[in-house]
C-alpha positions as CSV (number, residue, x, y, z in Angstrom):
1,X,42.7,-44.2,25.0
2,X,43.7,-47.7,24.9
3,X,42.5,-49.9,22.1
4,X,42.4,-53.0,24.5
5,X,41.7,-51.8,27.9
6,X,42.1,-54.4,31.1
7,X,38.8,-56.0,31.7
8,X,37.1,-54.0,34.8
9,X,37.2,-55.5,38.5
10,X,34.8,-58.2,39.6
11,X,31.2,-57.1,39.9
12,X,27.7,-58.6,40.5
13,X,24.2,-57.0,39.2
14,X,22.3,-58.3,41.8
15,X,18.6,-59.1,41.4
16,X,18.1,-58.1,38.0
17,X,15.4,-59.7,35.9
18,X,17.7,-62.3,33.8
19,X,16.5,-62.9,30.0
20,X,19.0,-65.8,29.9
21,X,18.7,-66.7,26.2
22,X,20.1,-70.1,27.2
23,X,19.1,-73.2,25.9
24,X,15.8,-72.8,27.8
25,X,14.8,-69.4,27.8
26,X,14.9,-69.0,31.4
27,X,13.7,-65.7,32.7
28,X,14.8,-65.7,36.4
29,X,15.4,-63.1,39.0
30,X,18.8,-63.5,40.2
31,X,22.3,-62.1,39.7
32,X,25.2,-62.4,37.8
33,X,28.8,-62.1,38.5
34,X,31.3,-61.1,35.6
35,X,35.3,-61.5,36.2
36,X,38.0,-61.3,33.3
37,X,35.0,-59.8,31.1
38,X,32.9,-63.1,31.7
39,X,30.0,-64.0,33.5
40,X,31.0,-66.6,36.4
41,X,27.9,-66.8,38.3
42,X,24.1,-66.4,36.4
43,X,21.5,-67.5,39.1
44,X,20.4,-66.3,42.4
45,X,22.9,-65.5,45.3
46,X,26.3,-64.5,43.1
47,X,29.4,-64.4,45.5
48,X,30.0,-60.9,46.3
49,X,33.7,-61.3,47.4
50,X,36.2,-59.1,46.1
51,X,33.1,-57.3,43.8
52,X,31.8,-54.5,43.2
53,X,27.9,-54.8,43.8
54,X,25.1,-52.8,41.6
55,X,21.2,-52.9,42.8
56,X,20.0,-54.4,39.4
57,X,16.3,-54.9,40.4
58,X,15.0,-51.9,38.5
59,X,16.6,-53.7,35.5
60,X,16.2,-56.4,32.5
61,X,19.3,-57.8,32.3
62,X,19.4,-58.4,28.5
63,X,21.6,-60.2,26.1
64,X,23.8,-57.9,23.8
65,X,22.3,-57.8,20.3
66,X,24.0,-59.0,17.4
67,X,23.4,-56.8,13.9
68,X,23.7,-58.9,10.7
69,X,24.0,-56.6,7.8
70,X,24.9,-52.9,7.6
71,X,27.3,-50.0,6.4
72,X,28.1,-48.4,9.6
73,X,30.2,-45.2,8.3
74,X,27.2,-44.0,6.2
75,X,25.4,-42.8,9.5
76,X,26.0,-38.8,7.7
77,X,24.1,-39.8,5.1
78,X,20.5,-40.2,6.3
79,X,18.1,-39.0,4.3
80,X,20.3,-38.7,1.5
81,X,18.5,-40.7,-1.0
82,X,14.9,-41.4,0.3
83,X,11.9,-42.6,-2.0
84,X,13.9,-44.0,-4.5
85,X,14.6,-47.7,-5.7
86,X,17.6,-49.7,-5.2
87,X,19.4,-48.5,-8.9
88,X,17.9,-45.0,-8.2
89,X,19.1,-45.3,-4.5
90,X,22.6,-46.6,-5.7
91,X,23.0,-43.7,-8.3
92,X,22.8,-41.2,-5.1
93,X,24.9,-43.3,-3.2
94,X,27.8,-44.0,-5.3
95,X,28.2,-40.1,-6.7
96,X,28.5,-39.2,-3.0
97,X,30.7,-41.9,-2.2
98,X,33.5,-41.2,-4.5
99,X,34.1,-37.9,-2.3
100,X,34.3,-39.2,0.9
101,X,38.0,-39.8,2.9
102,X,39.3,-41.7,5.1
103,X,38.6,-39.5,8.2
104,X,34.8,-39.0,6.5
105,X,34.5,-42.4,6.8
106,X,36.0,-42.8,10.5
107,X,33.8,-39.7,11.6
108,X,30.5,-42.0,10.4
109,X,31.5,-44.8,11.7
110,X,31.8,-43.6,15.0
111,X,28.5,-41.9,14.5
112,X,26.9,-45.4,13.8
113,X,28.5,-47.3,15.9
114,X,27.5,-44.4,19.0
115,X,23.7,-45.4,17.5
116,X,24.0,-49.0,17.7
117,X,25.6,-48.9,21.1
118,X,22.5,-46.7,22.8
119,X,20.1,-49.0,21.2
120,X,21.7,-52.1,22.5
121,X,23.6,-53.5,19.8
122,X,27.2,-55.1,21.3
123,X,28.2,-56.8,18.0
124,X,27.6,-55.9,14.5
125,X,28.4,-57.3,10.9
126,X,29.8,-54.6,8.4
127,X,30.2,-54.4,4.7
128,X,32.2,-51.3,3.2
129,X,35.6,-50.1,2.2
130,X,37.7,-48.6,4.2
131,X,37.6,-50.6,6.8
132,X,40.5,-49.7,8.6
133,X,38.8,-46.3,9.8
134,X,36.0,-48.2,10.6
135,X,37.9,-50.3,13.0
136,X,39.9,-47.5,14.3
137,X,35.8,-45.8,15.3
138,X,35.1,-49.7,16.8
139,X,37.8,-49.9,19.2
140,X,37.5,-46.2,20.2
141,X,33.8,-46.6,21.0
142,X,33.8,-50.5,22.6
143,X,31.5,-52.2,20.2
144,X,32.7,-55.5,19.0
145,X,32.5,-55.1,15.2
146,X,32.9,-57.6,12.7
147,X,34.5,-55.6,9.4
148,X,34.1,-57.0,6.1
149,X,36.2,-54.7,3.2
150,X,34.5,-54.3,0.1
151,X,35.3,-56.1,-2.9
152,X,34.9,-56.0,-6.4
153,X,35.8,-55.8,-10.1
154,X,38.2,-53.8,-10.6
155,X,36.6,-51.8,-13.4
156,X,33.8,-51.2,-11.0
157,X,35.8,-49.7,-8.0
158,X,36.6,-46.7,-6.8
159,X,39.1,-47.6,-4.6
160,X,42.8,-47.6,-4.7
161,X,45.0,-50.4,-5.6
162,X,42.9,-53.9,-6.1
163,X,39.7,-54.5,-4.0
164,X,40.8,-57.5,-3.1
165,X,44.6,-57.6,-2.5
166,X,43.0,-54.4,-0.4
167,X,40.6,-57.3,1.7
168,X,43.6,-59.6,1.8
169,X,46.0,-56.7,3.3
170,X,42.8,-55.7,5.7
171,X,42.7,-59.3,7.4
172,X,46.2,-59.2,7.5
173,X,46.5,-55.8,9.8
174,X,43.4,-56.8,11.9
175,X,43.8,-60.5,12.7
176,X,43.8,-60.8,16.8
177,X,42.3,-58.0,18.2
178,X,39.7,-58.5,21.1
179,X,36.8,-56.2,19.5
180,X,37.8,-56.4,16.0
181,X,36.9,-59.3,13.3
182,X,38.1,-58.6,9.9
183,X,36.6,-60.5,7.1
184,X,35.8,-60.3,3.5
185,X,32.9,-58.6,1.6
186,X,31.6,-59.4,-2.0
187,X,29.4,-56.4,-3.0
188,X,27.2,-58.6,-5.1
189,X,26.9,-60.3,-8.7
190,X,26.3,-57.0,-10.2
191,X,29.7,-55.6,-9.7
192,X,31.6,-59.0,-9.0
193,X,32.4,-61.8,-11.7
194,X,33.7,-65.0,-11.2
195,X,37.9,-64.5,-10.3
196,X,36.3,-62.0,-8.0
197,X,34.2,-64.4,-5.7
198,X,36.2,-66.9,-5.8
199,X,39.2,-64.9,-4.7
200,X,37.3,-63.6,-2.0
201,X,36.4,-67.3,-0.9
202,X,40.4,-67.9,-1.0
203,X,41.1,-65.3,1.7
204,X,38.3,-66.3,3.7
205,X,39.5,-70.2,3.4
206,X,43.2,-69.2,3.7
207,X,42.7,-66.9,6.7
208,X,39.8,-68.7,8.2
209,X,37.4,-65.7,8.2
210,X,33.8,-64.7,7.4
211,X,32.8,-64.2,4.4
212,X,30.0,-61.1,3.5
213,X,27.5,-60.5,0.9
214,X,24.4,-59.0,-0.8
215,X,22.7,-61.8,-2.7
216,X,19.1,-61.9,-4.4
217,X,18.1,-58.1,-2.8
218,X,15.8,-57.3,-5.9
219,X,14.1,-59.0,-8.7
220,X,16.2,-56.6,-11.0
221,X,19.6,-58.2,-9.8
222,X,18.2,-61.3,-10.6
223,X,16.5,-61.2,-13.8
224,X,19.9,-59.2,-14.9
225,X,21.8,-61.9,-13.9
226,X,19.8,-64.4,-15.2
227,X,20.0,-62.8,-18.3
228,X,23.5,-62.5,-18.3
229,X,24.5,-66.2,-16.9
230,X,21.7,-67.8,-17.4
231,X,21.4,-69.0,-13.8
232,X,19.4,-67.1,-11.3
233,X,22.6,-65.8,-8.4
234,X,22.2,-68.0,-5.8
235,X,22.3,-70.8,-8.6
236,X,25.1,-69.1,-9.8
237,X,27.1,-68.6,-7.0
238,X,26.6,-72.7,-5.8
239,X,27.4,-73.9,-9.4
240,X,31.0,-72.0,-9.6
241,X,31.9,-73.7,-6.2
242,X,31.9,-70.4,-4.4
243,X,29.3,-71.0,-1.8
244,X,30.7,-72.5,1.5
245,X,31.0,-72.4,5.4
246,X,31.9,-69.0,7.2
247,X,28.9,-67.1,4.7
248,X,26.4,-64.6,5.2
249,X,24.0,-63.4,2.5
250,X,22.5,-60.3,3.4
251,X,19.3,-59.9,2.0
252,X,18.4,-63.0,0.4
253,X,14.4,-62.0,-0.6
254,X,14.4,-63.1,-4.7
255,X,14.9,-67.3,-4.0
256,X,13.8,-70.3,-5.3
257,X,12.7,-73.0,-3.5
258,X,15.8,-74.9,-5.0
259,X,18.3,-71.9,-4.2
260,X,16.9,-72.1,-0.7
261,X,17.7,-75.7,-0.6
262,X,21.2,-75.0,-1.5
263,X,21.5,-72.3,0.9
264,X,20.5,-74.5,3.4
265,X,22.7,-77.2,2.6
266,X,25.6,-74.7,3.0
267,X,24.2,-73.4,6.0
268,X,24.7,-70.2,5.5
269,X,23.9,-67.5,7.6
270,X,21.1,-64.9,6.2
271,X,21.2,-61.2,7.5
272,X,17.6,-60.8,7.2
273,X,16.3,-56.8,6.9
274,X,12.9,-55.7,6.2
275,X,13.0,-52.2,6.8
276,X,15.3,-51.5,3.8
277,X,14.0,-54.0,2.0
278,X,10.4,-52.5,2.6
279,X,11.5,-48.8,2.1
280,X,13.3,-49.4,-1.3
281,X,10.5,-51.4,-2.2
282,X,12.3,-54.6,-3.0
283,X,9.2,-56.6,-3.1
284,X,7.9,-59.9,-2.0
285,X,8.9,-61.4,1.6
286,X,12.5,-62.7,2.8
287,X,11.7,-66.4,3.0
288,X,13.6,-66.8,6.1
289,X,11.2,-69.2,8.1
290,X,11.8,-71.7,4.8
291,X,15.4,-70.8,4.6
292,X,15.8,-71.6,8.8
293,X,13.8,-75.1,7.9
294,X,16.7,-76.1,5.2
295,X,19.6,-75.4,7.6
296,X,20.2,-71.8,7.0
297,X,20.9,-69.7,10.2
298,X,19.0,-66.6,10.3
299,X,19.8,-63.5,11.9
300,X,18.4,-59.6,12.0
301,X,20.3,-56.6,10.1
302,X,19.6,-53.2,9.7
303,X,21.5,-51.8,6.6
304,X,22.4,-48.8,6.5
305,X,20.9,-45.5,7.8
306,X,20.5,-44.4,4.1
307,X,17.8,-47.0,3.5
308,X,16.4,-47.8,7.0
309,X,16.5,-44.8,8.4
310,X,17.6,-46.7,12.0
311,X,20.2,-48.5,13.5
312,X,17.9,-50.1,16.4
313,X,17.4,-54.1,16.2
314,X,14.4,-53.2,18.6
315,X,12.8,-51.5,15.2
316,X,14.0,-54.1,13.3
317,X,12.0,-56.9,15.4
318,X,9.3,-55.4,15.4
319,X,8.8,-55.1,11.8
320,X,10.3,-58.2,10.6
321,X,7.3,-60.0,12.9
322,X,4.9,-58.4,11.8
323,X,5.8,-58.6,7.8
324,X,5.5,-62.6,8.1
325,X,2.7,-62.6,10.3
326,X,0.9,-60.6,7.5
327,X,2.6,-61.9,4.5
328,X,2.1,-65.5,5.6
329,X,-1.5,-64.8,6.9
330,X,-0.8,-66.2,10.1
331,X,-0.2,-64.0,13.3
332,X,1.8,-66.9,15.1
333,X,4.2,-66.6,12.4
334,X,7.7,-65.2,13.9
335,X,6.7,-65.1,17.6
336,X,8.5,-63.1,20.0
337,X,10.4,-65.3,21.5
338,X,12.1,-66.2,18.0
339,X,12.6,-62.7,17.2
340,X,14.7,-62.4,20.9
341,X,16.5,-65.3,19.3
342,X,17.2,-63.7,16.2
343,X,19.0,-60.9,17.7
344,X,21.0,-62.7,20.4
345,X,22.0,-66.3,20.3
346,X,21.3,-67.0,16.4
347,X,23.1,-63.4,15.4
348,X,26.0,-65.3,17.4
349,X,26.1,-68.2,15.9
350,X,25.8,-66.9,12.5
351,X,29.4,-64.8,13.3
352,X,30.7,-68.5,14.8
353,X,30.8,-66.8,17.8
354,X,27.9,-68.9,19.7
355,X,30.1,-70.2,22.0
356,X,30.7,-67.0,23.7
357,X,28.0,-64.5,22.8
358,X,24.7,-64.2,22.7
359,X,23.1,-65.2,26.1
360,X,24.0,-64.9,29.9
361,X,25.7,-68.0,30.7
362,X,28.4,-69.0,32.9
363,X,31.8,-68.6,30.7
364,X,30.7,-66.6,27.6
365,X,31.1,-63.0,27.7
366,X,29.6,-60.6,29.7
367,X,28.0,-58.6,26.4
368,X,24.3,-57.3,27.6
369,X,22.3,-54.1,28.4
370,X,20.7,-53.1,31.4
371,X,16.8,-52.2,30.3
372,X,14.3,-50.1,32.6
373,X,11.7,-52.0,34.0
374,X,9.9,-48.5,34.9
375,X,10.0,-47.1,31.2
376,X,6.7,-47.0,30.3
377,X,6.8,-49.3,27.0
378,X,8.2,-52.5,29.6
379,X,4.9,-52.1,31.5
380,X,3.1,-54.1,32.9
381,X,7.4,-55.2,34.0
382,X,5.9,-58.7,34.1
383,X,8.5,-61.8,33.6
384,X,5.9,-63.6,31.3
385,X,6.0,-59.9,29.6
386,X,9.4,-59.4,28.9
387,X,10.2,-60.8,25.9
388,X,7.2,-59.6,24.2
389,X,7.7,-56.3,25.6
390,X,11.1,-56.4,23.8
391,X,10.0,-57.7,20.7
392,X,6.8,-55.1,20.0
393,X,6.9,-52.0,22.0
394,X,10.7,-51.7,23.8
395,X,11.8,-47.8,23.1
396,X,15.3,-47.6,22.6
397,X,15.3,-45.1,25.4
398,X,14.7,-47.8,28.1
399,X,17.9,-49.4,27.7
400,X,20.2,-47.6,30.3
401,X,23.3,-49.3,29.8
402,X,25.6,-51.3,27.5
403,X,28.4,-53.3,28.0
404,X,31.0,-55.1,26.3
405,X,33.4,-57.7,28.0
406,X,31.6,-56.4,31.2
407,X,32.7,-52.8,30.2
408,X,30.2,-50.2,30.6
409,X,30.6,-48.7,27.1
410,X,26.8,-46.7,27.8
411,X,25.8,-45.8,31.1
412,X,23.0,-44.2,32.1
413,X,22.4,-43.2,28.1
414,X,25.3,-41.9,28.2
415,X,28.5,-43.3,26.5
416,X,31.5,-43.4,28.5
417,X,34.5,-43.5,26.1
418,X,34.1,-40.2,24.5
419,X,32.4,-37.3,23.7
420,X,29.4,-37.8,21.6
421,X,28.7,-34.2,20.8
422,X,31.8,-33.6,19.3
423,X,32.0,-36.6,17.1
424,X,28.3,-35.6,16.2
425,X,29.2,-31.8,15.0
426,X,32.3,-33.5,13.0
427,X,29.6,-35.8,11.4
428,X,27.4,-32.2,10.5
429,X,30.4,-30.6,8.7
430,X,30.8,-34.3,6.7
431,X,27.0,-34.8,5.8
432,X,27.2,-30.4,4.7
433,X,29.9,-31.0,1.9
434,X,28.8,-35.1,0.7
435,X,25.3,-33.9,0.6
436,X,26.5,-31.4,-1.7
437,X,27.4,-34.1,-4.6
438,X,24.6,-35.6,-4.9
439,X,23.4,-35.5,-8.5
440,X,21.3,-32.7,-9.1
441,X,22.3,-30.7,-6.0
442,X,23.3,-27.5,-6.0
């Protein structure tokens, strides 16, 4: 299978409902045309020359969504550490992950990224080691994947050679390929000191990248580092010079209202995700309406499978509405159009990749899903209905088909680049023998 396949003929999906995401939110029947793995024509009567034409009219033709935040390959290990906190969650985690291998890791990527696919996802942001396998499970499946490795202390690592001559070497073999990103990944100020982030912003300067983070998840990490520095991290982390352009924080819950100032000012990008926040009991409320106010540029993440228990961004909306409508006592907090936007065109822009994904416009790429109109959570299949429809009560089961650079990488719920069920009894045989080292098992 080729890594970088030639773009598909011309073809037009005609009379779909279009949920542009363009600068207007138009919501339009009409067509669109796709040559070269762009769209060329978004409006009603597409030329049909030289194209293949589908009937689209049962369809929502929907942006591809972006996910901000997760660890892809740990799709095996659902489950594997429920109920607990984020140090006892960690503890479970990291006695696992010392056993896994390279093909472990390639096995749950391609689980995860299978997942994300189905449920819509074209793009997603990744923080782990091990990259390389990671990309190797991107290209096979079609996603676009942007692939931050790992780094931190040495003493803390369980990796071999450096963590971050291994980032720099993982940029290096990556750079230029059509559905693959590299980037580097700070795990956080618990396991990285000083040389360590600003190294990591030296590659990302050097090389031009993204650079990838967990920043202010729990009160603990704070108060720890607080005690430790003296500065809360955020604080921290602007007062060492580290913070800059190309960043995303995931996370991002413990701030001050001067740390969101500062994160502002930075404009960072803020992968915003309430389900494992909410599920590891992290406390309090993202401030990500503030942090959007000061400049930040927010976006929607899932984490990992491990502390979700999903990879769907139609979950994800869902909750993260209503967890600021209720925290903020005000139910036209978050609305749905916003949450659409979080997913699509601001997911985008946080990778710096707004120019050519996120919504169906003439010369960006043709990333989007085809979603039934007859599946029973899109009814009433109104165009004033749409977006809600997608926001609150979307099933990932009505989306039919994915593509990526006008590639149909799902069709009909099916992926087309593979076998699923074979990848998904390799992933059974992992999750048997890493379940096995958790602490306590037997």
């Amino acid at each position: 299978m080729s890594a970088s396949p030639s773009p598909p003929g011309p073809a037009v999906y005609a009379d779909a409902l279009l949920l542009t995401q363009d600068d207007r939110r138009r919501v339009l029947r009409g067509d669109v045309r796709i040559e070269d793995g762009r769209f060329t024509h978004v409006g009603p009567n597409a030329p049909r020359d030289g194209a293949t034409v589908h009937d689209a009219r049962r369809f929502a033709l929907v942006p591809g969504f972006v996910n901000t935040h997760g660890h892809v390959a740990m799709a095996p290990l659902r489950g594997v550490a429920d109920d607990r906190d984020l140090a006892g969650f960690l503890e479970v985690l990291f006695a696992v992950d010392a056993h896994r291998t390279d093909d472990d890791i390639e096995t749950g990527a391609a689980m995860g990224i299978g997942e994300m696919l189905l449920s819509g996802t074209t793009s997603f942001l990744d923080l782990y080691y091990g990259e390389d396998a990671v990309a190797r499970a991107t290209e096979r499946w079609g996603a676009r994947g942007f692939l931050g490795w790992a780094v931190l202390d040495p003493e803390f690592t369980t990796q071999t050679g450096t963590p971050i001559d291994n980032a720099r070497r993982f940029v290096e073999r990556w750079r230029g390929r059509p559905r693959v990103t590299p980037l580097v990944a700070p795990q956080g100020v618990y396991v990285c000191g000083r040389e360590t982030w600003l190294a990591a912003r030296q590659i990302s300067d050097e090389f031009a990248t993204l650079c990838h983070y967990h920043l202010a998840e729990t009160r603990k990490e704070v108060h720890d580092h607080e005690a430790k520095t003296g500065r809360r991290p955020a604080q921290w982390l602007d007062e060492i010079g580290f913070l800059g352009p190309r960043q995303i924080a995931a996370h991002a819950v413990w701030l001050t209202g001067a740390e969101i100032d500062a994160l502002g000012r930075h404009h960072l990008g803020i992968a915003h995700c309430p389900s494992s926040n909410l599920k590891l009991a992290s406390g309090g409320c993202a401030p990500i309406v503030e942090l959007a106010e000061a400049g930040a540029v927010v976006g929607l993440g899932t984490d990992s499978v491990a502390s979700n228990n999903s990879l769907s961004l139609l979950r994800e909306m869902h909750l993260a509405g209503l967890v600021q409508k209720n925290q903020r006592w005000d139910a036209s907090a978050l609305p749905a159009q916003r949450l659409l936007d979080l997913v699509t065109r601001e997911g985008a822009r946080m990778l710096g990749r707004g120019a050519d994904l996120g919504s169906i416009e003439v010369g960006k790429r043709a990333d989007f899903s085809l979603v039934s109109l007859e599946h029973p959570t899109m009814q009433p299949a109104e165009p004033a209905t749409i977006v809600s429809h997608l926001a609150y009560s979307a099933w990932e089961e009505a989306i039919d088909s994915v593509f990526v650079d006008g590639e149909a990488v799902v069709r009909g719920r099916t992926l087309t680049r593979g076998d699923f069920s074979e990848v998904r009894r390799a992933g059974a045989e992992v999750a048997r023998r890493l379940w096995s080292q958790r602490p306590g098992a037997r």
